[in-house]
KEVEX-242486 format. One line per field, with one value per residue (C-alpha): x, y, z; chain; residue in three letters. Coordinates in steps of 0.2 Angstrom, whole numbers. Layout:
REM KEVEX-242486
px: [X  ...]
py: [Y  ...]
pz: [Z  ...]
ch: [A  ...]
aa: [ALA  ...]
REM end
This chain:
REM KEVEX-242486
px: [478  472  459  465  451  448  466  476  495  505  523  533  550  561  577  586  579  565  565  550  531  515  501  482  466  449  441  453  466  459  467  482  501  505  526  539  538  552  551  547  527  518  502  485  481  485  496  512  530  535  554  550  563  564  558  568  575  560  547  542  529  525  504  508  521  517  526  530  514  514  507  490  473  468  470  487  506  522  539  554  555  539  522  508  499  483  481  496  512  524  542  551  570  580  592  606  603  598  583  564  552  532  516  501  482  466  464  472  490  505  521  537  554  571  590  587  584  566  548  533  517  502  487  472  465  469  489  504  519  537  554  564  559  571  572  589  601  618  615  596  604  611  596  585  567  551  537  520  504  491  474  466  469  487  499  518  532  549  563  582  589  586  565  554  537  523  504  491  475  466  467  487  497  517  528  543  552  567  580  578  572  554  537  525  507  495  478  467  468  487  495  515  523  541  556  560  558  542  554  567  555  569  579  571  579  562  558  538  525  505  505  489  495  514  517  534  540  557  551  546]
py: [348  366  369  369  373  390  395  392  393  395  399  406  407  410  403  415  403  403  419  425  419  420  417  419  416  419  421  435  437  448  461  467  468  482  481  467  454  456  438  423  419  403  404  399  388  374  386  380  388  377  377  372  366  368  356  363  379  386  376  377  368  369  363  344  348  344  360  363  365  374  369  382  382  399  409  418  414  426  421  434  449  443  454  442  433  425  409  398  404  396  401  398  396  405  402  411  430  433  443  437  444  437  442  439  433  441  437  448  440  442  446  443  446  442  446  449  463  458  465  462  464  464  465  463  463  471  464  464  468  464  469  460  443  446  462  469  457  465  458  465  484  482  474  487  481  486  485  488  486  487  487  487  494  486  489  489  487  496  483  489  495  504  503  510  510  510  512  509  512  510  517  511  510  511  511  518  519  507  509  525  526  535  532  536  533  535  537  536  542  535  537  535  531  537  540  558  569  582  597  587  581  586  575  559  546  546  554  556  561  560  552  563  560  557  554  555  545  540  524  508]
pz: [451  443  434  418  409  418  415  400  400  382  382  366  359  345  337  353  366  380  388  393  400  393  405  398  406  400  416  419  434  447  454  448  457  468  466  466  477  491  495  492  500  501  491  497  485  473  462  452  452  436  427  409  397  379  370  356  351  345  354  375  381  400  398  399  417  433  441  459  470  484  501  506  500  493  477  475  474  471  470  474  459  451  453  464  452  455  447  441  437  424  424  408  408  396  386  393  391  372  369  362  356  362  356  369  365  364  383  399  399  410  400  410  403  408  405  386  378  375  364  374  364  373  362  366  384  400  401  413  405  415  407  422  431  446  455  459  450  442  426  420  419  401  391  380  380  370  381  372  378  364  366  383  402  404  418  411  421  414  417  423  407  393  390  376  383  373  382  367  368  385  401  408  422  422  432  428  443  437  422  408  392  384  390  375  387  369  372  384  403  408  425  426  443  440  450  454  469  461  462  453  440  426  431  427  416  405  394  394  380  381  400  408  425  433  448  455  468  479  482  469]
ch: [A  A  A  A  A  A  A  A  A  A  A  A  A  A  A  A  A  A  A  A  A  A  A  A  A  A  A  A  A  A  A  A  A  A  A  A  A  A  A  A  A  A  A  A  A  A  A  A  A  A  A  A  A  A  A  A  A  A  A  A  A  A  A  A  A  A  A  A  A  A  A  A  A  A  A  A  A  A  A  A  A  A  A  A  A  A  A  A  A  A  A  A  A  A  A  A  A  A  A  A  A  A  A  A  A  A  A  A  A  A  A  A  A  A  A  A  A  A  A  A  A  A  A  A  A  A  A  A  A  A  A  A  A  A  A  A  A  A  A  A  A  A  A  A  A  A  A  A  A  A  A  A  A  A  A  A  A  A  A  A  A  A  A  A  A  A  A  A  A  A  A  A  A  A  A  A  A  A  A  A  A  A  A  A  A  A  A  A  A  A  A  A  A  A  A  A  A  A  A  A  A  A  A  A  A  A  A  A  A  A  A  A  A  A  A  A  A  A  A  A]
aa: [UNK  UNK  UNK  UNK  UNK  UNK  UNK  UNK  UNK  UNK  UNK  UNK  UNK  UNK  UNK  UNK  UNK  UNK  UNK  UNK  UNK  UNK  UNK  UNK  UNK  UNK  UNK  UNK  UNK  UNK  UNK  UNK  UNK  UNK  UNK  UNK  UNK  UNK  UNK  UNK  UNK  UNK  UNK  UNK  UNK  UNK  UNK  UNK  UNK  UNK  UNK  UNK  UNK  UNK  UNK  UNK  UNK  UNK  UNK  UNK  UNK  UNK  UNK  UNK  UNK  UNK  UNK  UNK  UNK  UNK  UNK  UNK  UNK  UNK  UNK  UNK  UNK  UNK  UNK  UNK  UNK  UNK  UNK  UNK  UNK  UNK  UNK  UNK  UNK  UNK  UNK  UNK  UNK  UNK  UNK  UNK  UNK  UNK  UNK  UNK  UNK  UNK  UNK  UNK  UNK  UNK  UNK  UNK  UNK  UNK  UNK  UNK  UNK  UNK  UNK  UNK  UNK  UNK  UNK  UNK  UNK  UNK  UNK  UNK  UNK  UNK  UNK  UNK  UNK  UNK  UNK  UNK  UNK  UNK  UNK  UNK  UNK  UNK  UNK  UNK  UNK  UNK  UNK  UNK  UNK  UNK  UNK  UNK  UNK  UNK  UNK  UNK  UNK  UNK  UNK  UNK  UNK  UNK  UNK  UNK  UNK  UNK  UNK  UNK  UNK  UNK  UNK  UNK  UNK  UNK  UNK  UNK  UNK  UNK  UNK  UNK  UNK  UNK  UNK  UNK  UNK  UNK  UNK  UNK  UNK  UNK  UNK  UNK  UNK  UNK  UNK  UNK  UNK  UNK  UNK  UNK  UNK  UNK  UNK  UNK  UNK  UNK  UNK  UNK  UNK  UNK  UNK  UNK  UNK  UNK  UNK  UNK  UNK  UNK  UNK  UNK  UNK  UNK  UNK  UNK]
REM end
């Protein structure tokens, strides 16, 4: 079994249904992803990919479920269009393709949305923030996500569709290679990872404000 008194998960919904993941630990999670996982790896450790169900439509509980283990025996699993994660990872199944709204904890928390047009708060503490949980499906393009990282040294992920990114304070990473929509960095010393050849920077689908360095990119 993991240890769960080193990592504690919580999950949160509203009346629209389960849609998102909310992953704290107080020991913090290491290093942080690098893009979206092509495929599916088998972890080295004795890490969970967990389905919960709703207990009801405003109540998720995933702390009291087995999961799925993996086989291995080291520290990290990621699962195809999620970031690696290092620790346990609990996927929460939505509720058809409704929107939610999450707010994290004080601690560093990973924030992964779905088809919904979703608002991730980070709050406190160095947080990931994910608009979409599956890369490349037809169906994330027409959500409109606030993503928001609060306080701390967050990296945010802009999701397929229409995003309203929101640094905070802290020094940030985003990446906003995928969908359109504004990047507002706030303060602090913010890099952007954005999609659009350096000489063609005016045609990117963000519009950007208090970001102190972009860096454009073909690739995610």
């Amino acid at each position: 079994m993991f240890s769960r008194h080193r990592t504690a998960i919580t999950t949160a919904a509203t009346a629209f249904g389960a849609s998102l993941l909310l992953a704290s630990t107080a020991a913090g999670w290491g290093g942080m992803p690098d893009s979206v996982a092509k495929k599916p790896t088998t972890d080295q450790g004795r890490e969970a990919i967990t389905h919960c169900p709703n207990v009801s439509r405003k109540v998720v509980k995933c702390d009291h479920l087995p999961g799925y283990w993996t086989p291995g025996g080291g520290g990290s699993v990621s699962h195809k269009g999620w970031p690696k994660v290092s620790g346990v990872l609990w996927q929460v199944v939505q509720d058809g393709n409704r929107g939610e709204r999450v707010d994290a904890t004080r601690w560093d928390d990973w924030l992964l949305g779905r088809h919904g047009s979703d608002e991730i708060h980070g709050a406190e503490g160095d947080d990931v923030l994910w608009g979409d949980s599956v890369a490349g499906s037809a169906n994330n393009g027409r959500q409109s996500d606030v993503l928001d990282g609060g306080p701390g040294d967050d990296w945010i992920y802009a999701s397929h569709g229409t995003n309203t990114i929101l640094g905070g304070d802290g020094n940030d990473r985003i990446s906003a290679y995928y969908g359109r929509g504004t990047v507002d960095c706030g303060p602090g010393r913010d890099t952007v990872r954005i999609i659009a050849k350096k000489r063609n920077r005016n045609r990117s689908k963000y519009q950007l404000s208090n970001c102190e360095k972009v860096t454009y990119t073909s690739k995610p």
